[in-house]
mmCIF file as gemmi writes it, N, C-alpha and C atoms, coordinates in Angstrom:
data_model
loop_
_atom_site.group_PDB
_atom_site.id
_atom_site.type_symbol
_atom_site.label_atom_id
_atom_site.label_alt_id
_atom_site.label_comp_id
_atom_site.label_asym_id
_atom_site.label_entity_id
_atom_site.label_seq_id
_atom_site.pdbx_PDB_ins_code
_atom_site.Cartn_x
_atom_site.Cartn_y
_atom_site.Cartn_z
_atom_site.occupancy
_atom_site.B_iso_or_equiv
_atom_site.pdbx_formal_charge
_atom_site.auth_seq_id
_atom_site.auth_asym_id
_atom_site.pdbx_PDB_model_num
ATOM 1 N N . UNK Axp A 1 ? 331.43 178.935 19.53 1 0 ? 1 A 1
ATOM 2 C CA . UNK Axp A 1 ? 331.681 179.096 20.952 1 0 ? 1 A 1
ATOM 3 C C . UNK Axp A 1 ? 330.493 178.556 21.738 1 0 ? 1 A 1
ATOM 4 N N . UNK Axp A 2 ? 330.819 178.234 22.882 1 0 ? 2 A 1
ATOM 5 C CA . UNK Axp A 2 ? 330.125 177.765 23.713 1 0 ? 2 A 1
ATOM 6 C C . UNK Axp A 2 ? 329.213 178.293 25.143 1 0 ? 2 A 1
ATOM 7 N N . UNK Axp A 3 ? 328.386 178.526 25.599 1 0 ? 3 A 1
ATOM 8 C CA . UNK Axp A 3 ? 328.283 179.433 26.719 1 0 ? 3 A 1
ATOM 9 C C . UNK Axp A 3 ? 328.843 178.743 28.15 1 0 ? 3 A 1
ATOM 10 N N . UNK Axp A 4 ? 329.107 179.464 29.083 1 0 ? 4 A 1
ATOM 11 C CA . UNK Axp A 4 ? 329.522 178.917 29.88 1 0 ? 4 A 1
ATOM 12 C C . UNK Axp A 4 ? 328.339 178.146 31.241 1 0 ? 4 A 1
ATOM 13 N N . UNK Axp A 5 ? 328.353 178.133 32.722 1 0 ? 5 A 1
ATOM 14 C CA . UNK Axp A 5 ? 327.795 177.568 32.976 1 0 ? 5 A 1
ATOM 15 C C . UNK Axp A 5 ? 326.382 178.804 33.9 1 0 ? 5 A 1
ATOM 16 N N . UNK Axp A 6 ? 327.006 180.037 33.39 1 0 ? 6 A 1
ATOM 17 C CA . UNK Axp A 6 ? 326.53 181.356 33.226 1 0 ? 6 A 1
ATOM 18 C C . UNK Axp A 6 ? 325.145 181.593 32.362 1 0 ? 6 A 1
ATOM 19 N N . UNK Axp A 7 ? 325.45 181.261 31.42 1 0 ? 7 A 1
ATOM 20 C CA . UNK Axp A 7 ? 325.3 181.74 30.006 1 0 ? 7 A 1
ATOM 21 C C . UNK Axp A 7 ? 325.954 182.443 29.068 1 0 ? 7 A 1
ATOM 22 N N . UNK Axp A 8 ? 326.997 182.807 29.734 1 0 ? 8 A 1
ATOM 23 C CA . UNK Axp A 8 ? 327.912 184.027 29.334 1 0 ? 8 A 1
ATOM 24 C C . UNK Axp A 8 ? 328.344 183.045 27.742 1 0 ? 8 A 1
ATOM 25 N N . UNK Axp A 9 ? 328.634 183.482 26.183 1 0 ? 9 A 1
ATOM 26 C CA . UNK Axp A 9 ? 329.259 182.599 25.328 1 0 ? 9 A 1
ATOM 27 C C . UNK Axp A 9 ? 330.383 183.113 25.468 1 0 ? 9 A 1
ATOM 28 N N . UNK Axp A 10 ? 330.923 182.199 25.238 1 0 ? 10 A 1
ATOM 29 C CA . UNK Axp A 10 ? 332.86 181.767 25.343 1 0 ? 10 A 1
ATOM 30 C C . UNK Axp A 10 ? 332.886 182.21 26.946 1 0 ? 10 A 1
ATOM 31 N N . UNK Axp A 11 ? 332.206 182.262 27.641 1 0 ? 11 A 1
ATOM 32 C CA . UNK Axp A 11 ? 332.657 182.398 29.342 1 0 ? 11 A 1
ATOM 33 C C . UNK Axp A 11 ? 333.281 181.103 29.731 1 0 ? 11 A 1
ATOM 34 N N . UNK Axp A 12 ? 334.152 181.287 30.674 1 0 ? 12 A 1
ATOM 35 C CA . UNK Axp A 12 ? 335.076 179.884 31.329 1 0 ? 12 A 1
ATOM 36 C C . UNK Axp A 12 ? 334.332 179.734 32.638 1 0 ? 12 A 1
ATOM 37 N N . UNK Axp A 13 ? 333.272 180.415 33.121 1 0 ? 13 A 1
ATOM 38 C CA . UNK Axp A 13 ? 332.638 180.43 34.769 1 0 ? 13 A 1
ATOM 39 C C . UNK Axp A 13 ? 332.921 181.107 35.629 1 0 ? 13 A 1
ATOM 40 N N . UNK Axp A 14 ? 333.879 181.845 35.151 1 0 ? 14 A 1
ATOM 41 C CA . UNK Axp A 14 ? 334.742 182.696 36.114 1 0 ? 14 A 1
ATOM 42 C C . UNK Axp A 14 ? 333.954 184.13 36.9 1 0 ? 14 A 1
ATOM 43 N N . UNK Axp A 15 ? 332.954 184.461 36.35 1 0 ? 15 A 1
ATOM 44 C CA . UNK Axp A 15 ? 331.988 185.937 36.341 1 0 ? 15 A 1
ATOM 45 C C . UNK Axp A 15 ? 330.895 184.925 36.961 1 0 ? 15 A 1
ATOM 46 N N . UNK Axp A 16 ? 330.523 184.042 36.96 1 0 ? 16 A 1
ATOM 47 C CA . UNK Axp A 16 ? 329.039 183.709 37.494 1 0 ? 16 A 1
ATOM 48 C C . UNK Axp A 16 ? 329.302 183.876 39.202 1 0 ? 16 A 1
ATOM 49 N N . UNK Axp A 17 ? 327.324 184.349 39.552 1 0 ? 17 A 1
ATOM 50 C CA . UNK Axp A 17 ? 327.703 184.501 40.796 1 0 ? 17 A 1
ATOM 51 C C . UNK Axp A 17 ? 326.746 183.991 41.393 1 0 ? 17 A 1
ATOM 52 N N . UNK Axp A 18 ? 326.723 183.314 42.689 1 0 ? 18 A 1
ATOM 53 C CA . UNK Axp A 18 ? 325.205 182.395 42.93 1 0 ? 18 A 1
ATOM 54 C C . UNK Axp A 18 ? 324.659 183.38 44.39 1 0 ? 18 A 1
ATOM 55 N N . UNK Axp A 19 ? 323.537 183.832 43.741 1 0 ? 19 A 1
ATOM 56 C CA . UNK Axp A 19 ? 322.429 184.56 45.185 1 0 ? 19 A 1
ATOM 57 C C . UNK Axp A 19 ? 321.66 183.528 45.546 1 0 ? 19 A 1
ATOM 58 N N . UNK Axp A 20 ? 321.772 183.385 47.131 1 0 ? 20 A 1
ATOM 59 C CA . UNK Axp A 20 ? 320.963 182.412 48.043 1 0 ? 20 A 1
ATOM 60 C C . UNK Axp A 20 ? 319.868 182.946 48.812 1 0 ? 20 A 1
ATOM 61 N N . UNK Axp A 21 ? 318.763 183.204 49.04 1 0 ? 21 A 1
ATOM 62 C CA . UNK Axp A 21 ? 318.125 183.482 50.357 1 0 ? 21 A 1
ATOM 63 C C . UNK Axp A 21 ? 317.548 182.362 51.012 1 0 ? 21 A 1
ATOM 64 N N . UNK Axp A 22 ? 316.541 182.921 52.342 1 0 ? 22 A 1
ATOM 65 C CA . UNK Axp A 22 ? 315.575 181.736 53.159 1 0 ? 22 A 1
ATOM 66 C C . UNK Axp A 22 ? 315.108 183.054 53.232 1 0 ? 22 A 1
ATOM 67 N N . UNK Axp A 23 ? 313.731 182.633 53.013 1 0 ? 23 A 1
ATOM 68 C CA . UNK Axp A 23 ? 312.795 183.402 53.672 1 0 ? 23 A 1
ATOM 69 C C . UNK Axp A 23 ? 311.823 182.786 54.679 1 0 ? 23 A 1
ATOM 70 N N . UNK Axp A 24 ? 311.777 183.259 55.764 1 0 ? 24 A 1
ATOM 71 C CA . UNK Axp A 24 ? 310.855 182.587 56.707 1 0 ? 24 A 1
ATOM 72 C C . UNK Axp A 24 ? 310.411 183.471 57.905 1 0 ? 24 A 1
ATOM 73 N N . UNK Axp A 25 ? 309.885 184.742 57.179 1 0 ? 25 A 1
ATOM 74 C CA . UNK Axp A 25 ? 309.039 185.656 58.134 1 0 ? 25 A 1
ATOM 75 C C . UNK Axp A 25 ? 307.625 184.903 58.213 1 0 ? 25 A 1
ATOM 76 N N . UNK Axp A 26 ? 307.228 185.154 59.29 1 0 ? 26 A 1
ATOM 77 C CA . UNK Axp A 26 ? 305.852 184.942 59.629 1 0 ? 26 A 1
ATOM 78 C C . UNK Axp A 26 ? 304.723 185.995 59.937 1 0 ? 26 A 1
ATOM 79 N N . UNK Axp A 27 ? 303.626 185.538 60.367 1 0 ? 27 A 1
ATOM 80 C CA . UNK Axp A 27 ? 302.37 186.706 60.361 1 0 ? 27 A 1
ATOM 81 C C . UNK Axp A 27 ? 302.602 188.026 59.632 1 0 ? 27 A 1
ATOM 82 N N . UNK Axp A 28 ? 302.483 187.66 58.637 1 0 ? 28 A 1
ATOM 83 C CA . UNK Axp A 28 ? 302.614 188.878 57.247 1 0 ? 28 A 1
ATOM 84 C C . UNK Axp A 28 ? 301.014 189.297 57.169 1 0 ? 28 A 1
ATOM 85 N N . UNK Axp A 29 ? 301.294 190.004 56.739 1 0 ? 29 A 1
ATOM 86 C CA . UNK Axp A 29 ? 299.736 191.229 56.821 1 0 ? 29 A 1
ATOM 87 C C . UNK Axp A 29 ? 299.55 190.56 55.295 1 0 ? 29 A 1
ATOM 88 N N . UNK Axp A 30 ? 297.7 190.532 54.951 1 0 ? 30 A 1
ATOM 89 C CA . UNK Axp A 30 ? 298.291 189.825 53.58 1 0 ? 30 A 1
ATOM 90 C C . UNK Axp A 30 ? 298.343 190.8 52.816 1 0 ? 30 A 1
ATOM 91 N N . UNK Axp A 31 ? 298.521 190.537 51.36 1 0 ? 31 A 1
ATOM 92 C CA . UNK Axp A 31 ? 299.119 190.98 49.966 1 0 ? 31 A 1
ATOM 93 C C . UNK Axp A 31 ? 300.951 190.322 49.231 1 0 ? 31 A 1
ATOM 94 N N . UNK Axp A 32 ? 301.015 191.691 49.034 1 0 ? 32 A 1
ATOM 95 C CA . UNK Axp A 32 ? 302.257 191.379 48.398 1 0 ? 32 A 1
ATOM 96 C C . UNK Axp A 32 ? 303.569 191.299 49.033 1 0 ? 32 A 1
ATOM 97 N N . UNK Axp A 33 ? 304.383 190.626 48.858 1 0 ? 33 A 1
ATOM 98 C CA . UNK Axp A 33 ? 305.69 190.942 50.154 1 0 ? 33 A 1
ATOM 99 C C . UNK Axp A 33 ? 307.125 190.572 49.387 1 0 ? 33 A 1
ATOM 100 N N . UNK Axp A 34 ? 308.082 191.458 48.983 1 0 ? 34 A 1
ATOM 101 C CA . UNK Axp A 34 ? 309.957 191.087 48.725 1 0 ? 34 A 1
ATOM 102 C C . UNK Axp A 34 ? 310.444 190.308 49.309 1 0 ? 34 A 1
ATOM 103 N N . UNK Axp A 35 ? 311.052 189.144 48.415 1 0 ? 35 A 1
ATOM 104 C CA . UNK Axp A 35 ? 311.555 188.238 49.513 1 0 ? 35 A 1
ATOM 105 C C . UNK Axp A 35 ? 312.371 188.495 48.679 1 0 ? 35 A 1
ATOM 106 N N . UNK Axp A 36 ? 312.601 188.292 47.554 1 0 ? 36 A 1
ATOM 107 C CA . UNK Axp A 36 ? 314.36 188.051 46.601 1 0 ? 36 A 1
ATOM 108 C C . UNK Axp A 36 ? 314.523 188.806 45.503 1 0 ? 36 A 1
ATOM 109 N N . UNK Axp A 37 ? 315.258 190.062 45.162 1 0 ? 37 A 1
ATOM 110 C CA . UNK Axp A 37 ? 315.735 190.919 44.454 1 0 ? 37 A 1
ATOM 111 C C . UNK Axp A 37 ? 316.817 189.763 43.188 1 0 ? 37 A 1
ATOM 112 N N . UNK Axp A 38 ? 316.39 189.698 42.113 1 0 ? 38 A 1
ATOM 113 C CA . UNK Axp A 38 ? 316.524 188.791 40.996 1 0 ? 38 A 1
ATOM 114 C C . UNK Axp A 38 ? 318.111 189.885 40.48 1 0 ? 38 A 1
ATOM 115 N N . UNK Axp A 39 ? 318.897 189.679 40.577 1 0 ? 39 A 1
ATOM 116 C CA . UNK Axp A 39 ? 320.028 190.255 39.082 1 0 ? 39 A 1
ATOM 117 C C . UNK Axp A 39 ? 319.754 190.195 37.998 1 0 ? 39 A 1
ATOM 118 N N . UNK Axp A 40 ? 319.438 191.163 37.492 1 0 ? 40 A 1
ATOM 119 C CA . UNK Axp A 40 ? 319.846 191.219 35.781 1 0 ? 40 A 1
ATOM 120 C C . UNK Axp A 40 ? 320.664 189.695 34.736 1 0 ? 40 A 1
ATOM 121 N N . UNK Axp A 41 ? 319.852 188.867 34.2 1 0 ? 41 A 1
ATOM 122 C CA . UNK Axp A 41 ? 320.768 188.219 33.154 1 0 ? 41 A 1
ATOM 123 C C . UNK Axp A 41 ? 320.75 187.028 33.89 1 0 ? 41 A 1
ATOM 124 N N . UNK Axp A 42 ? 319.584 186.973 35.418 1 0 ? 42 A 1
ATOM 125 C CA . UNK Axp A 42 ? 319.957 185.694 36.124 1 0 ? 42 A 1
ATOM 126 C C . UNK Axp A 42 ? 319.731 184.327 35.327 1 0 ? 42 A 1
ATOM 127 N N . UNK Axp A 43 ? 319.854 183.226 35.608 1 0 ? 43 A 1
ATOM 128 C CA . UNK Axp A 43 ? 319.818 182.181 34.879 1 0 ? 43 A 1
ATOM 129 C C . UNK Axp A 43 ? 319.611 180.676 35.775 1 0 ? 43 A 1
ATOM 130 N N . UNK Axp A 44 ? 318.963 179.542 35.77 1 0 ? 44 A 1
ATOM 131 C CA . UNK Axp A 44 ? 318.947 178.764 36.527 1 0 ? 44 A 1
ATOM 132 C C . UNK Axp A 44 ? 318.289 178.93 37.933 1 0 ? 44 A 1
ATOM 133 N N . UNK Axp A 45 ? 317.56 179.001 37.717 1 0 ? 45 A 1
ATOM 134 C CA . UNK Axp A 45 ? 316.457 180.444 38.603 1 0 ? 45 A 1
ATOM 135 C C . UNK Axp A 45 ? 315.346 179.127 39.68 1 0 ? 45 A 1
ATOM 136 N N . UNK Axp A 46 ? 315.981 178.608 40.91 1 0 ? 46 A 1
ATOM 137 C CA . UNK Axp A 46 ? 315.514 177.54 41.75 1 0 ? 46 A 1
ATOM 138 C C . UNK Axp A 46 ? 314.555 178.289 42.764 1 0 ? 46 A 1
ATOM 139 N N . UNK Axp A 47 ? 313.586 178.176 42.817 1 0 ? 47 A 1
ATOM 140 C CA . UNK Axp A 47 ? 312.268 178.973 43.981 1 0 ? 47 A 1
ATOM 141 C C . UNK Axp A 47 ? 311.19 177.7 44.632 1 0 ? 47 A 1
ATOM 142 N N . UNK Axp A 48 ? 311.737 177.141 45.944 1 0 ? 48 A 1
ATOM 143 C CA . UNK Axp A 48 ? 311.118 176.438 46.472 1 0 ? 48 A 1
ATOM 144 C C . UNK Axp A 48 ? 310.138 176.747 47.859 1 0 ? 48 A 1
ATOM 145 N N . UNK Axp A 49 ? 309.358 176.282 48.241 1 0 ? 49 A 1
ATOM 146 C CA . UNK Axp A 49 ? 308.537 176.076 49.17 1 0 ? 49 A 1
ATOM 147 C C . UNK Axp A 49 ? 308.825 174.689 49.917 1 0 ? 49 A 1
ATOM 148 N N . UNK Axp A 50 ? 309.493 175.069 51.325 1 0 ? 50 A 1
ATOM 149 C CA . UNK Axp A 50 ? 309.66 173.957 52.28 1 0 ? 50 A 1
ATOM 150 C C . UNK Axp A 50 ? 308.587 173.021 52.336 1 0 ? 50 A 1
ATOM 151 N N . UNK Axp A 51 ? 307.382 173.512 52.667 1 0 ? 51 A 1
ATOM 152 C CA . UNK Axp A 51 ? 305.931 173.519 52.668 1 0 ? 51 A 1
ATOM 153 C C . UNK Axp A 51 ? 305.427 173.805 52.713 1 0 ? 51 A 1
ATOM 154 N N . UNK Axp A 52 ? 303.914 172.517 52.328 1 0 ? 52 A 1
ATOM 155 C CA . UNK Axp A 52 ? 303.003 173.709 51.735 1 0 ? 52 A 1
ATOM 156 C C . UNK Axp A 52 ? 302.16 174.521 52.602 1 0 ? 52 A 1
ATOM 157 N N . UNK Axp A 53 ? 302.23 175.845 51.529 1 0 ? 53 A 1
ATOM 158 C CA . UNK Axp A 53 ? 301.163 176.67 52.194 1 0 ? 53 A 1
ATOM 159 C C . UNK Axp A 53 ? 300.372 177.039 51.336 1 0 ? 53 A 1
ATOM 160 N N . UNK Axp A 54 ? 299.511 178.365 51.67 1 0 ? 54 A 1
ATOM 161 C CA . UNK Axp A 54 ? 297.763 178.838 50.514 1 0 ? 54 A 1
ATOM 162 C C . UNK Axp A 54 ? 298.826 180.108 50.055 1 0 ? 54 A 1
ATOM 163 N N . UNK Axp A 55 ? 300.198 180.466 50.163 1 0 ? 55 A 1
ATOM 164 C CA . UNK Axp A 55 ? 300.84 181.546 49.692 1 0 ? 55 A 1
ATOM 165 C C . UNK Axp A 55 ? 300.642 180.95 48.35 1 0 ? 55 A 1
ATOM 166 N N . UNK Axp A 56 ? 301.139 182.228 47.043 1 0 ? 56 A 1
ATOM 167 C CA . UNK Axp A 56 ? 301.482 182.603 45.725 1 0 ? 56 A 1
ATOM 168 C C . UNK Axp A 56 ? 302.216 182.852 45.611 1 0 ? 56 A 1
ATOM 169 N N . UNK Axp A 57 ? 303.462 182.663 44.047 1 0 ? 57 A 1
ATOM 170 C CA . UNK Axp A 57 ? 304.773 183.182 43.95 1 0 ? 57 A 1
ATOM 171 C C . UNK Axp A 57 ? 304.013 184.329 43.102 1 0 ? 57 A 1
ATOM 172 N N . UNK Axp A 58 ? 304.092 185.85 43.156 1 0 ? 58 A 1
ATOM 173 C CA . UNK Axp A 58 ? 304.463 186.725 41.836 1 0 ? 58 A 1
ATOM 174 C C . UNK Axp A 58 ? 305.478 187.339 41.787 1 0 ? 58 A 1
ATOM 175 N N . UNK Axp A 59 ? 305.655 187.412 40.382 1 0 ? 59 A 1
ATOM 176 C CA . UNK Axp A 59 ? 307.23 187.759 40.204 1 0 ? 59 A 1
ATOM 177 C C . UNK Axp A 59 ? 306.938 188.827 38.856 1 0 ? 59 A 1
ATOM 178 N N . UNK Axp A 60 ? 307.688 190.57 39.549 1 0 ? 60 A 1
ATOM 179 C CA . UNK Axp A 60 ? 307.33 191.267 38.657 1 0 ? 60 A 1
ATOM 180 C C . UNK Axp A 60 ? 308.345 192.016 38.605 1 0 ? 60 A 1
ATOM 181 N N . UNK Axp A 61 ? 308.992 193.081 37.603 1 0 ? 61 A 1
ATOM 182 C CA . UNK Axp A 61 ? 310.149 193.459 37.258 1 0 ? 61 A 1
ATOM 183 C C . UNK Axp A 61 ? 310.149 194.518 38.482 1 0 ? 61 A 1
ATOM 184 N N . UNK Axp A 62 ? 311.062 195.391 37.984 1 0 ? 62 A 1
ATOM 185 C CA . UNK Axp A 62 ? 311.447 196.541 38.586 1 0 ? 62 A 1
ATOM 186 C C . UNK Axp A 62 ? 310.217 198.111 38.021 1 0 ? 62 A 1
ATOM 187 N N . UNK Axp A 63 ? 310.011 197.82 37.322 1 0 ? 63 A 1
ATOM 188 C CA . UNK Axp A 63 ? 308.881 199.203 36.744 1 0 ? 63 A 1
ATOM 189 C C . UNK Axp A 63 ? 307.195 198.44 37.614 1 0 ? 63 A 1
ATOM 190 N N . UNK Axp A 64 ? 307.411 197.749 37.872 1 0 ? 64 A 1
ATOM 191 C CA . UNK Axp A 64 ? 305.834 196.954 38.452 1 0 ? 64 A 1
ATOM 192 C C . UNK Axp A 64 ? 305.22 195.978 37.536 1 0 ? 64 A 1
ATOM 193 N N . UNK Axp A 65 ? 305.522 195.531 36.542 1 0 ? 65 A 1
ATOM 194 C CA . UNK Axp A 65 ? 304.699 194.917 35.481 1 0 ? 65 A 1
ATOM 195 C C . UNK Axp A 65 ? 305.143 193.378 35.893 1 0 ? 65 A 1
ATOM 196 N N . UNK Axp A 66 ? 303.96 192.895 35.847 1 0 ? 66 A 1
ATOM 197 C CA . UNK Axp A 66 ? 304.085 191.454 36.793 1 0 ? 66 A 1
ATOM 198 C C . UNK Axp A 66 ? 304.178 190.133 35.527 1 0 ? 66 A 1
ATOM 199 N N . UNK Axp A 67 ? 305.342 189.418 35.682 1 0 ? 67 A 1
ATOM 200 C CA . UNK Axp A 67 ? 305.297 188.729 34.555 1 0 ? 67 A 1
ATOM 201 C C . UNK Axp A 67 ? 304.185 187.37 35.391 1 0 ? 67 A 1
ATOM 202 N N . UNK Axp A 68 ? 304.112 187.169 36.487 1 0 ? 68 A 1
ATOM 203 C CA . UNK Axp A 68 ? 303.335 186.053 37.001 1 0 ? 68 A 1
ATOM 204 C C . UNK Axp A 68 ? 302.765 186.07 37.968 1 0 ? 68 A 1
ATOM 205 N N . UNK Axp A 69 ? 301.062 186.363 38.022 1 0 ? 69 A 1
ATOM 206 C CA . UNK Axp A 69 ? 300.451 186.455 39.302 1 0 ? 69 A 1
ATOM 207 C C . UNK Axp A 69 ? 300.133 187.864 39.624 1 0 ? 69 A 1
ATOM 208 N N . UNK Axp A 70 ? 299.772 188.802 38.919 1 0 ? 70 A 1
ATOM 209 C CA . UNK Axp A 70 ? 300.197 190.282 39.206 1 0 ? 70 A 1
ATOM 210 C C . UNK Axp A 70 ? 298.547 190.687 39.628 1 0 ? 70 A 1
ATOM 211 N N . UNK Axp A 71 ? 298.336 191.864 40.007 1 0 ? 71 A 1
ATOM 212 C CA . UNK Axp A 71 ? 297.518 192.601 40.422 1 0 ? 71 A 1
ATOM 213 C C . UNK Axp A 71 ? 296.117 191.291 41.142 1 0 ? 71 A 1
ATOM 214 N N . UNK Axp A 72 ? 296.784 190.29 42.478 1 0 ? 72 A 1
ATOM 215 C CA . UNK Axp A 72 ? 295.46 189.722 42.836 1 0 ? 72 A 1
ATOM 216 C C . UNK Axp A 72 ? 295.247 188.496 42.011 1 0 ? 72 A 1
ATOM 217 N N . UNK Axp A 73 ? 295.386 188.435 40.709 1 0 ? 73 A 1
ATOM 218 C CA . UNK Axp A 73 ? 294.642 186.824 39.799 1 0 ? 73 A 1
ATOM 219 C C . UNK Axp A 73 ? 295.96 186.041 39.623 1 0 ? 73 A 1
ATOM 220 N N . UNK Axp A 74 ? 295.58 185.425 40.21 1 0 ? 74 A 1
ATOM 221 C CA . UNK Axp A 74 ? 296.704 183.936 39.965 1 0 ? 74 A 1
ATOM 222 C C . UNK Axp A 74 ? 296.152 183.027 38.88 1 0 ? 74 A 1
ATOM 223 N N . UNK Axp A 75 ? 297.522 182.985 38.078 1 0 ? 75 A 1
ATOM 224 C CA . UNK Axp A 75 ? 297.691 181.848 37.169 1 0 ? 75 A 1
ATOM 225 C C . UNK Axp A 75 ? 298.087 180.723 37.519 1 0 ? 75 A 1
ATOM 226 N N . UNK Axp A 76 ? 296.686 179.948 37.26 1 0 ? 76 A 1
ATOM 227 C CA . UNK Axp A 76 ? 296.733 178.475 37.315 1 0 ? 76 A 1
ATOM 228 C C . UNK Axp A 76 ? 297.443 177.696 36.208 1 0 ? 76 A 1
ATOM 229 N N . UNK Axp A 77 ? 298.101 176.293 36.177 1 0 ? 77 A 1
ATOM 230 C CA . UNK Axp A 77 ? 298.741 175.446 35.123 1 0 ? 77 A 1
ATOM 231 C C . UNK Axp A 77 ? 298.412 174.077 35.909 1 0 ? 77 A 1
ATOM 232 N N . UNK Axp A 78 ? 298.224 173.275 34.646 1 0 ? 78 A 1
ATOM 233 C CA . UNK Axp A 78 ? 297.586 172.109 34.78 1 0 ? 78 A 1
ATOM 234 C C . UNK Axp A 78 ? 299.255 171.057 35.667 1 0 ? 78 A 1
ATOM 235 N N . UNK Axp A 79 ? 299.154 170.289 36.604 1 0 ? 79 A 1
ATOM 236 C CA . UNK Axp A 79 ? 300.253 169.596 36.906 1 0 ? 79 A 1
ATOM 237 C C . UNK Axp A 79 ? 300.407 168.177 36.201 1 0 ? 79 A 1
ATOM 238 N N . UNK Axp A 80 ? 301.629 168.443 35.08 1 0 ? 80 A 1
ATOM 239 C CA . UNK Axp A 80 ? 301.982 166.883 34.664 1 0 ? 80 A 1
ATOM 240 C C . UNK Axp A 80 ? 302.336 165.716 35.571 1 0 ? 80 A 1
């Protein structure tokens, strides 16, 4: 079997569901700030910046444990 365009295997596409936001608040106090509540099982996962700014993406579950950028230290990666 095959997965679908989900991930779901043997799914036909029929269950997938696409979450959109914009975020574009301004004068944010700094730290940390919610812009997009992730679903469970998401997949194909697009996070852009119109432009640029000195902001950080972190992205941490629901219990607090930050898979990227967590408590203040940003992870750097070299650009290919």
């Amino acid at each position: 079997m095959k997965n679908d365009k989900c991930g779901k295997c043997g799914g036909d596409g029929s269950t997938c569901k696409t979450v959109e936001g914009y975020f574009d608040e301004r004068n944010l106090s700094p730290g940390y700030h919610n812009i997009i509540r992730l679903p469970i099982g998401a997949t194909s996962i697009l996070i852009e910046e119109l432009h640029s700014t000195t902001n950080s993406l972190a992205i941490k579950n629901t219990t607090g444990y930050y898979y990227l950028n967590g408590n203040y230290q940003i992870q750097l990666t070299d650009k290919d």
